[in-house]
N, C-alpha and C positions, 0 to 999 in steps of 0.2 A: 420383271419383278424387282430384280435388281432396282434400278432408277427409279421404282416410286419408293423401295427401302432411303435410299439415298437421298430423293426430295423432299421427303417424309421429316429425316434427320439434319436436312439443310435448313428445313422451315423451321422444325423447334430449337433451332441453336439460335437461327436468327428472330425468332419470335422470344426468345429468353433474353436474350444479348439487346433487343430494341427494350423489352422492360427494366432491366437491372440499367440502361443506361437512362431510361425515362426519369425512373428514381431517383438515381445521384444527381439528376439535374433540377431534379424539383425539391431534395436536400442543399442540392448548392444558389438555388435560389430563395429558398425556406432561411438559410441561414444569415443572407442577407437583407432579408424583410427583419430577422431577428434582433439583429445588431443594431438596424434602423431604427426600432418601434420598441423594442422589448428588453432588450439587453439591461437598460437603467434602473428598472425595478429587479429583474428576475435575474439580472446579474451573466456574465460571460459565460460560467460555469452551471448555470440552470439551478441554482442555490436558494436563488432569491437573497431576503433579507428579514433575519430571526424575528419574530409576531410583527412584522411590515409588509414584507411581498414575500408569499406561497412560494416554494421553490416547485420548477417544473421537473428538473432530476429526480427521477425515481418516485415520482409524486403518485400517492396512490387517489390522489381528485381524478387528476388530470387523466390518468390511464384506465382508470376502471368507467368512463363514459366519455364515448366517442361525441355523441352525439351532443350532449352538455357541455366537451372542449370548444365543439364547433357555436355552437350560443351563444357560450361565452365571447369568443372571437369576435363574432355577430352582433350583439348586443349590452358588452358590459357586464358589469356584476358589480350589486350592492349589497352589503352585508355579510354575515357571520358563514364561515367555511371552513370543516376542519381537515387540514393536508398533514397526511404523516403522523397526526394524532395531536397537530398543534392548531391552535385556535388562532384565526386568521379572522379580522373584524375590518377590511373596506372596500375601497374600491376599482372596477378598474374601466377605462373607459370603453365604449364601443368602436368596432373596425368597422363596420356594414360602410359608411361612406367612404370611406379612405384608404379599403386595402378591397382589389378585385377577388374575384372567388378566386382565381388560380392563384393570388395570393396567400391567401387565407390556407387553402390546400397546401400550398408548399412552408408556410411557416409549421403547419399541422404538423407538417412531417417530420420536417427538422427534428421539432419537439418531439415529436411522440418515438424517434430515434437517435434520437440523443441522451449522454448524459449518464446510461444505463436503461434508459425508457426504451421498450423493442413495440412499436407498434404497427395494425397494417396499413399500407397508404391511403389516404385518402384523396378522394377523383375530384377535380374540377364544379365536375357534373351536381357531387355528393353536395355540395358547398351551397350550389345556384339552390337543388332541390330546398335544406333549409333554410337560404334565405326567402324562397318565395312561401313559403311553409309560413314563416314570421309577420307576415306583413298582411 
């Protein structure tokens, strides 16, 4: 009885330890999709740029709808959005060709953990579903 207490506690340490590292590698790769693609509007610090570009730090757009961060991502956005209680009027382009779903997931993340933003991760999988959902 011992040894299944034992293998019990082997498995959730390394079923804990494979996720918390799954994570930091999809933050460490989120962050550099970020720096790539994003950084120039929305700035190093997730700021943005005052009524230019929506800051993603602590942005209550971006945190309170997972599934409208990932659209966005997806498909762009045109027109009036209000972040943090400031009126935001343009635009931004679409990633659907040019960044993979695991992409797209790991910038997610970054974002949605950074900055002051605590969000839960989002899968690969999450990404493929709403892009085939769009099309």
């Amino acid at each position: 009885m011992k040894n299944f207490y034992l293998l019990t506690i082997c498995f959730s340490v390394s079923f804990y330890m494979n996720s918390q590292n799954s994570e930091e590698n999809s933050m460490k790769r989120g962050q550099a999709v970020y720096k790539n693609k994003c950084v120039s509007c929305h700035m190093a610090n997730g700021k943005g740029i005052p009524r230019a570009f929506p800051p993603l730090a602590e942005s209550d757009y971006l945190m309170s709808d997972v599934k409208r961060s990932i659209d966005i991502l997806l498909n762009g956005l045109n027109g009036k959005i209000t972040v943090n209680g400031v009126l935001y009027n343009g635009s931004m382009i679409p990633y659907k060709s040019s960044l993979s779903n695991k992409e797209i997931a790991d910038v997610l993340n970054y974002i949605r953990n950074s900055w002051g933003n605590s969000g839960d991760f989002i899968k690969e999988k999450t990404i493929d579903i709403a892009r085939k959902v769009k099309n």
